[in-house]
N, C-alpha and C positions, 0 to 999 in steps of 0.2 A: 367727409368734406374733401372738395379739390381745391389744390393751392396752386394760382395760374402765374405764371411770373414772364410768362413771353409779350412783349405789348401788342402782337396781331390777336393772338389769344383771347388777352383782354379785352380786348376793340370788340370783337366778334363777338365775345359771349353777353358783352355790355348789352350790344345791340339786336342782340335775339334773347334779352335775360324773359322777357314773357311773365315775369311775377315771379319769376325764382329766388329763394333768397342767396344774396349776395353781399358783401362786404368789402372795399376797397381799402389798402391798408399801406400807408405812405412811409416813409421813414424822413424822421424830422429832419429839414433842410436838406431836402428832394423834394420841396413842392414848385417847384419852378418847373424843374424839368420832368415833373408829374403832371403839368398842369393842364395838356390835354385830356390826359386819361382821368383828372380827376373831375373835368369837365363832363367826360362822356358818361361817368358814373352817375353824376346830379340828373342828366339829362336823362339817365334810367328809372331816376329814382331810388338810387342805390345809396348808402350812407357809405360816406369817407370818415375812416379815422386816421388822423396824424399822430406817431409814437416816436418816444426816442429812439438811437440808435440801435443801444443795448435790450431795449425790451424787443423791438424789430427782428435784433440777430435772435434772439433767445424764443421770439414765439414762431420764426418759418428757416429751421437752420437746412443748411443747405441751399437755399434759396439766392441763386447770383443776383438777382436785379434787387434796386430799391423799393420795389410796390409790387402789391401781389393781392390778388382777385380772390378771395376766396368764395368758393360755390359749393351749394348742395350736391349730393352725388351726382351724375350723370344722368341726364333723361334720356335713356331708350326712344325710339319710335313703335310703336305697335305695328308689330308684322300683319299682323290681319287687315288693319286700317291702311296699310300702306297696299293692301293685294286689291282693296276693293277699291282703292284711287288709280289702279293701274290703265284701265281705260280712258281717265281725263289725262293724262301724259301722252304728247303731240307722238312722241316717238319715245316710249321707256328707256332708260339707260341702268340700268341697275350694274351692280360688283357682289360677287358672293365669293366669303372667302373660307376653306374649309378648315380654321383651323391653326390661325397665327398665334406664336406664344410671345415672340418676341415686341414690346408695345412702342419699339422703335420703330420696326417693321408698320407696324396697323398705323401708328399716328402717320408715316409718310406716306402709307395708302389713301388714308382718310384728309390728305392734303391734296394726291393724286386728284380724287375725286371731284373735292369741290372748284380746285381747279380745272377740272377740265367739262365740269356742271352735270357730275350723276346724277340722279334724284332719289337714289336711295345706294346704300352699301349693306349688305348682312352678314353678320358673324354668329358661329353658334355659341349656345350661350353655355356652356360646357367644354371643360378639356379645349379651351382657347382665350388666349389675353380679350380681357374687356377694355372699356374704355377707361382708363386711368390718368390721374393729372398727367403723367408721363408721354401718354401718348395723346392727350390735347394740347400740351406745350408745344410737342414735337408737329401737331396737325395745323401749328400757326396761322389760330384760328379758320380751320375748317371743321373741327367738330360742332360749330355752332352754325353750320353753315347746310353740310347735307344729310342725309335723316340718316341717320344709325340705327340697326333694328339688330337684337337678337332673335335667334331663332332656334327651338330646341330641337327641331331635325331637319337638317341643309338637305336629304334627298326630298323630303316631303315638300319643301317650301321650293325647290326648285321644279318638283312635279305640277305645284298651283300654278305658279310662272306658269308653266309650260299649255298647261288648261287655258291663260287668260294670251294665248298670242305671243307669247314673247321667246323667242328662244334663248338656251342654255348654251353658251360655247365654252367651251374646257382650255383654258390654255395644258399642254403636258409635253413637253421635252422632246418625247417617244412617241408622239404624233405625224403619221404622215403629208399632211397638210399644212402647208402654212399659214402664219394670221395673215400676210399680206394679200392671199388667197381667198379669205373670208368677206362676204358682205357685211359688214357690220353697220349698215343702215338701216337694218329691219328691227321692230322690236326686241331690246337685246339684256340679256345677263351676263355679264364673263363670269367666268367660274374661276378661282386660283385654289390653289392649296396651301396649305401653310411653311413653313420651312421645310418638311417632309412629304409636298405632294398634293395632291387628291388623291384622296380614302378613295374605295373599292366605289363603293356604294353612290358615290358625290361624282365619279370617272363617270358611270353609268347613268345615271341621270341627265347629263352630260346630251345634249341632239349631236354636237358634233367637237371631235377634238381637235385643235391648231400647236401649232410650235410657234417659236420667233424662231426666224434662221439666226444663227449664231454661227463662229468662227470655228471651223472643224479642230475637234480634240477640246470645245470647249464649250458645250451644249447648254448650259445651267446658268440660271441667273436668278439671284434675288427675288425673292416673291413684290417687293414695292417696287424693283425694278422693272420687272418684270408687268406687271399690273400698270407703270408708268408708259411703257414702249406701246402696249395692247390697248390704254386710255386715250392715246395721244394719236392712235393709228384709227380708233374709231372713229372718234371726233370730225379726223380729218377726210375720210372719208363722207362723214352725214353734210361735212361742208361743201366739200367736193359738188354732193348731190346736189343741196340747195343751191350753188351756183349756177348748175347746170339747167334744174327746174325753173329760175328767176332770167336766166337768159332765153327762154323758149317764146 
């Protein structure tokens, strides 16, 4: 089970619960200032329990807030289903990352995302952090928000990408190109790596690598940082373009 205790979090998974089973769990004299959230539960169809204090602290310890979500594991997205929907997407946005351990890292990418409207991120589903309460707390409420798909081999799934139109772009440090140099209005994948990179294999598959320029003697940034700069520079770009198209 995941235990949600962020209230975007909650918000979010209330309202994409889809038939999941779920649980709202109050701590007695906290329903005043639970009372939206315990609203948004009824309105799921989700059962709210009110507990004392001590049963509260003793069944979710660690847990800062008064109320907490508790949810079935994680629902995946199916890679396959998401490859055959790649067509009906006006202009694809996808994130592939090779490879994040840290679920601080992933929850802030998978914030990245739905904040800046991917339509899908993929992680492989091996030798990398899954999606964990940890890092849906931290994705304040975006894991219910854009499709998360494992995948059990990131060159193979970026090779189908590649078949269906979309390009691969690599962000890597040791690139001579830059991202502010890239189109990224074309059907797109950014590729990151994880704390350590892009694999050999994930580099390759790669159509073409970018940097961010960075401050000389200081090349390196954060994989969610870095996924943030290169989210937020796509974006503005596809905006850019519709403006341009909408003014013609």
């Amino acid at each position: 089970m995941l235990y949600l205790d962020n209230r975007n979090s909650i918000i979010e998974a209330l309202r994409a619960s889809q038939g999941r089973t779920m649980r709202l769990w109050v701590e007695a004299g906290r329903e005043r200032v639970s009372a939206g959230l315990m609203h948004e539960a009824r309105l799921a169809g989700v059962s709210v329990r009110v507990v004392a204090a001590e049963q509260f602290a003793k069944r979710f310890r660690g847990v800062k807030s008064h109320v907490c979500l508790e949810v079935e594991e994680f629902a995946y997205a199916d890679p396959d289903a998401l490859l055959g929907r790649v067509a009906a997407f006006e202009r694809p946005l996808f994130v592939a990352f090779d490879g994040i351990y840290d679920p601080q890292n992933l929850g802030n990418a998978v914030r990245t995302a739905a904040c800046f409207g991917f339509d899908a991120l993929f992680i492989p589903r091996d030798n990398a952090c899954g999606v964990t309460e940890t890092v849906v707390n931290v994705a304040r409420g975006g894991a219910a928000v854009v499709a998360i798909s494992r995948v059990t081999n990131m060159h193979r799934r970026l090779e189908a990408l590649k078949k269906r139109n979309v390009f691969c772009f690599g962000l890597d440090e040791r690139a001579d190109r830059t991202l502010f140099n890239a189109d990224l209005t074309v059907p797109l994948c950014l590729v990151l790596g994880g704390e350590k990179g892009l694999r050999r294999l994930t580099r390759e598959s790669c159509d073409t690598l970018f940097k961010i320029p960075t401050a000389e003697g200081f090349p390196s940034l954060n994989v969610a940082s870095a996924f943030a700069v290169a989210a937020y520079e796509a974006v503005r770009q596809r905006g850019a373009k519709k403006t341009k198209a909408d003014d013609c």
